[in-house]
N, C-alpha and C positions, 0 to 999 in steps of 0.2 A: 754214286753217293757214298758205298761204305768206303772206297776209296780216301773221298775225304773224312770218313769216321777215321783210317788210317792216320793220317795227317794229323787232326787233335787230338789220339791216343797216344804218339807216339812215343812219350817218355812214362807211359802207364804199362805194367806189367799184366799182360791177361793172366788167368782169367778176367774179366769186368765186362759189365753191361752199361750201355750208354740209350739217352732217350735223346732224340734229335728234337730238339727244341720247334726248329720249322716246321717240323713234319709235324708235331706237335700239334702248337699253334693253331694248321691249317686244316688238320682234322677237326678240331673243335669246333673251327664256325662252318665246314663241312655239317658236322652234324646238327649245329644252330640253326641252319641253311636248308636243311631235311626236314626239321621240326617246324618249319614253317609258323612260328610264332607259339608252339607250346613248350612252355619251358619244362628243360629237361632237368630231371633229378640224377646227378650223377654214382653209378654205383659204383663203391667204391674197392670193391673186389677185384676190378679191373685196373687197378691201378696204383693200390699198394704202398703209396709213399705220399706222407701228410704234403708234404710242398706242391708235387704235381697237384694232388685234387685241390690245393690252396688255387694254386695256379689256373689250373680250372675253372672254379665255383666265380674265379675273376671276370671271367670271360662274358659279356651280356648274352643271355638267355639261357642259361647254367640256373639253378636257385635249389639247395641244398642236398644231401647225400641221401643214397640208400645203402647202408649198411649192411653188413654178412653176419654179423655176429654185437649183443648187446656190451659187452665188453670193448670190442672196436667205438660204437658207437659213445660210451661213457669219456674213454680216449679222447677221441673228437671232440666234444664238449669240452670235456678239461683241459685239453691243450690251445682250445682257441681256432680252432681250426673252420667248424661249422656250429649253429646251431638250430637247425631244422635237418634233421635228421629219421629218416624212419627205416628201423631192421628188418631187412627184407627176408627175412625168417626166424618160425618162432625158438624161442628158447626157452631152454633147458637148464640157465646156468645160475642157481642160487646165489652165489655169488655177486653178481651181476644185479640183478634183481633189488638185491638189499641196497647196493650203491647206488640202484635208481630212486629207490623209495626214500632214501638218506638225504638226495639232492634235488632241494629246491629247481636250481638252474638247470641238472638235466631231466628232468619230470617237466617241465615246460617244453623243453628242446627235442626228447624222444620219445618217438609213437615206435608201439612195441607193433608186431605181427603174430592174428590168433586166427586160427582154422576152428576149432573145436571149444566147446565145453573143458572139455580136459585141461587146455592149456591153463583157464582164468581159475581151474581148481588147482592147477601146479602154482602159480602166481599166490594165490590165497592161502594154500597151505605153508608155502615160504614165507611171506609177510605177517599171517594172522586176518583175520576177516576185516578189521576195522583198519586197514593201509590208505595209505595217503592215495589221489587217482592217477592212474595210469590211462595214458593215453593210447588207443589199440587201434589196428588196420584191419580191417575184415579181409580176408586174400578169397577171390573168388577162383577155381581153377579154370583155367584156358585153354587146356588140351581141347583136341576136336575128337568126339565120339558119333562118328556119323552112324550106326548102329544101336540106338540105346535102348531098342523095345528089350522087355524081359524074354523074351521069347527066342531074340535073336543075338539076345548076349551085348557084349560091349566090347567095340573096336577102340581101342586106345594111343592117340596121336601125339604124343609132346612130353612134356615133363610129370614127373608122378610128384606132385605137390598139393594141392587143399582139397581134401573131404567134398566140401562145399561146390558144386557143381552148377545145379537148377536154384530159379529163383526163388524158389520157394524156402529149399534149404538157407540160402543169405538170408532171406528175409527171417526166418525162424532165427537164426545166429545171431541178427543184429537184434533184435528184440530181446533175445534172453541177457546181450551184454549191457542193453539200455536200463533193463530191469534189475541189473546187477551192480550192490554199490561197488566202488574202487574201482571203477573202470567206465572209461568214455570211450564209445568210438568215434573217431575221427574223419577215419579214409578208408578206402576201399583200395585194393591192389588186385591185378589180372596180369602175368606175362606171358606170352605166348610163344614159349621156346620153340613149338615147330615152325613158328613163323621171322621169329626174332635171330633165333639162334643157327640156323641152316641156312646154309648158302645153296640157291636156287640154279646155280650157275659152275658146277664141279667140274674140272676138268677133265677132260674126256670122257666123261659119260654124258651123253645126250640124251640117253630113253631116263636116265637116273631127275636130271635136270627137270624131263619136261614131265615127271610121274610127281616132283619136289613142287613146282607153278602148280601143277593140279589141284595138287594137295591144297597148297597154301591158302589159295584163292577159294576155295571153297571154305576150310575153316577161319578165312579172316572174314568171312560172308555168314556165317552162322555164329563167331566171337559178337561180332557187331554188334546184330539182333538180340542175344542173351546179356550181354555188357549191358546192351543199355537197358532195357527190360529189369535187370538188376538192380542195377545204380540206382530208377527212379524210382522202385518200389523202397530198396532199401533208404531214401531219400524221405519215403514217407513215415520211416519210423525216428530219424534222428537228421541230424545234417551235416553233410559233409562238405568236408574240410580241402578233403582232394581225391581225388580219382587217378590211380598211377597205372599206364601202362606199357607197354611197349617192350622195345629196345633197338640195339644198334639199326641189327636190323629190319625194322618194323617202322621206322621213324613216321615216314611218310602215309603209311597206310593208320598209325596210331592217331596220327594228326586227323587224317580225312574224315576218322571217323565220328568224332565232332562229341565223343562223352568222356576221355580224358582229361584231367584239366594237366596234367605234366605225366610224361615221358618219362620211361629211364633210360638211360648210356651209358658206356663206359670204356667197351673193349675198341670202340673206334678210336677212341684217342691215341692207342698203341700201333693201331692196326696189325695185327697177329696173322699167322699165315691161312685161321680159320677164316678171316674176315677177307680171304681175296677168290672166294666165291661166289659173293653176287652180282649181279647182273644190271642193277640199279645204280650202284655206287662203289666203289674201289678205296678206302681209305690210304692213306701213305702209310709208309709203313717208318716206325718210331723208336720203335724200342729193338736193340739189337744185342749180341753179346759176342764177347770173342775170345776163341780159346789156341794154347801153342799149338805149335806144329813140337813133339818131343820125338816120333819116332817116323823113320822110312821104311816100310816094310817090303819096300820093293818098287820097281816102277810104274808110276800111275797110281802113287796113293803114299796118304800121309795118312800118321795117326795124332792125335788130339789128344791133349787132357783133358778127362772128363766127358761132360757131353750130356750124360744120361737125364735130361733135362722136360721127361715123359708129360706131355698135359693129361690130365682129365679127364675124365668120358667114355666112352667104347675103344675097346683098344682098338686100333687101325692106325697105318700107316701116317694119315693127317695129323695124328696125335703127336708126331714125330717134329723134333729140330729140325730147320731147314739150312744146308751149307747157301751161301750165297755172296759171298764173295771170301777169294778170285772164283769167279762164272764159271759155271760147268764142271762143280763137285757133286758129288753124292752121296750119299749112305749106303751102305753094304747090307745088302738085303738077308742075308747070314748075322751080322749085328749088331746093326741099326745102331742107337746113341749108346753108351754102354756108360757104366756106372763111375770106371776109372779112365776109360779109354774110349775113344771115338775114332774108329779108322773112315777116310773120306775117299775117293778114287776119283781120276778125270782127269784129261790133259794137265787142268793146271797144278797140279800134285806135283811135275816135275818141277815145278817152278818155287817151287815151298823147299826153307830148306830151316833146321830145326831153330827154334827160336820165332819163325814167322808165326801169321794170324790167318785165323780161318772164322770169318765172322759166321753165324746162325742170325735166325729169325724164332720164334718161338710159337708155338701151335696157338697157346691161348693167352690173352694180354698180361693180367695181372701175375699172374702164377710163375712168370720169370723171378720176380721180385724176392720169390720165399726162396732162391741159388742165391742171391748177393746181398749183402749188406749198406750197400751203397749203388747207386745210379750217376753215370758220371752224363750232364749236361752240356750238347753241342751245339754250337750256334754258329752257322760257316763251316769254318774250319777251324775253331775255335773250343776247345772245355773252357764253357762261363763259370760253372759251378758243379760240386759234387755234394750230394743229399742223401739222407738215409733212405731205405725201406722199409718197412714197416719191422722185419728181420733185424735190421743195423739199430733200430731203437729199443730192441729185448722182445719185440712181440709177434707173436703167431695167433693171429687170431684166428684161430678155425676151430 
């Protein structure tokens, strides 16, 4: 397959990243196909460039973004892109804020994200007490804490995200925001990154794999129970508008569970090299990039410009670019992707000679996009089209 990425790059000078249209495509009703009729809310983190999530949102069973930041989210709005939109974390950005409260059409369009008391006092003291309303998500946290007596402390499984834990605590939350002028709640949100986010199914490790299914299965059996127990208390103080949960990897079990009313996705569209650890489903993989061969350092290995292209998260090896074509490259365990230079080793290093290409895959979807300014679009063997990133249009939203 990168072979033919070769083919419609050929008159493009790397570096560049390319997203395989197909591969594309077929992710998408992949993960429509998962979701088994709840529509997903596509997060847009994972994908970084207005046209792809256009191109998405197109898709039947798609029905608008979850935002990373309220400044992306205003974007969105005003460039035409979505308008059902909710930021899936809270903010801090006064800035932002005032342009919400400013606009008629994004005050319809975007449901803000509040854990705390605090936040609706940040909100308030920016605007002034008497602000026009803002629409707010209640975020329940998802982590699994199979320990929670006081006595025996607290085991902590998944992402460190909302306060708000037991029902009792949502329920107190939503009442005090119902109580509260300038603000509606709407939705409720839950993600469950030890479930969503980890691949069950790692490579060579099998005690690792089957300690990962343990886990999961146990806290997707106690999420259930609390989720819903949540929802329908928090149901009894207002009404909501939507229940967001999941993600890539969770689809199926988010569905099963039957108190979501939409899903979120995003990284499967890309399908990243995090995403070829589960055991469920396998997405294509989409998004790729490709850097020169500048130097020979010897035999059995080239080196690359650039490269240093590190995802996210716990640093570990997974975090790393992956060579993948010509087959049977590597990274040098000495200096892995490197900042200006990337040395690769492997039979086929003889075959590289300065000038050629060494395509990567990237650890996590979206986060290629903040390396390039543009995405070049393949179809066959074919570039249809070349689109910004979020980068190539002036903005980093983070």
């Amino acid at each position: 397959m990168t072979a033919r990425l070769d083919t419609a790059t050929a008159d493009l000078d790397p570096p560049l990243a390319v997203v395989d249209l197909d591969a594309f495509d077929a992710n998408a009703a992949d993960l429509v196909r998962r979701a088994a009729g709840l529509p997903i809310r596509l997060a847009s983190k994972s994908v970084r460039s207005s046209a792809l999530i256009a191109r998405a949102l197109a898709t039947q069973g798609f029905h608008g973004v979850l935002a990373f930041t309220l400044a992306e989210a205003l974007w969105l709005v005003d460039t035409g892109v979505c308008d059902d939109i909710v930021v899936g974390y809270p903010t801090a950005d006064r800035g932002a804020l005032r342009a919400l409260a400013a606009s008629d059409a994004a005050r319809v369009a975007i449901t803000v994200m509040v854990d705390s008391l605090a936040q609706l006092d940040f909100v308030d003291a920016t605007l002034g007490g008497d602000h026009q309303e803002i629409r707010v998500c209640l975020e329940l946290d998802a982590s699994w804490r199979p320990l929670r007596s006081p006595l025996r402390g607290r085991l902590h499984v998944g992402t460190r995200r909302s306060p708000v834990f037991e029902v009792d605590d949502a329920v107190a939350l939503a009442r005090a925001i119902a109580d509260r002028p300038g603000f509606r709640l709407v939705g409720m949100m839950a993600y469950e990154g030890q479930i969503a986010g980890l691949g069950d199914a790692p490579r060579g490790a099998p005690v690792r794999a089957a300690a990962l299914r343990w886990m999961q299965e146990r806290s997707a059996a106690e999420l259930a129970t609390r989720r819903g127990a949540t929802v329908a208390a928090v149901g009894d103080v207002t009404k909501l508008e939507f229940v967001n949960g999941g993600g890539t990897g969770s689809l199926e079990r988010t569905a099963a569970e039957g108190v979501c009313t939409e899903a979120a996705a995003g990284s499967g569209l890309y399908g990243p090299t995090l995403f070829d650890n589960y055991a469920s489903f396998r997405p294509r993989p989409a998004a790729f990039f490709a850097l020169p061969v500048v130097r020979r350092p010897g035999p059995g290995m080239v080196t690359v410009l650039g490269g240093g292209y590190i995802a996210s998260g716990p640093t570990g090896a997974n975090r790393l670019p992956r060579p993948v074509h010509p087959a049977g490259l590597r990274l040098l365990g000495t200096e892995g992707a490197g900042e200006v230079q990337t040395p690769v080793a492997g039979r086929a290093a003889d075959t590289l000679g300065v000038g050629d290409r060494v395509w990567f895959r990237h650890a996590k979807a979206g986060e290629l996009c903040e390396r390039f300014d543009e995405l070049h679009l393949v179809s066959g063997d074919r570039v249809v089209d070349t689109i910004p990133t979020y980068r190539g249009t002036g903005h980093a939203f983070a």
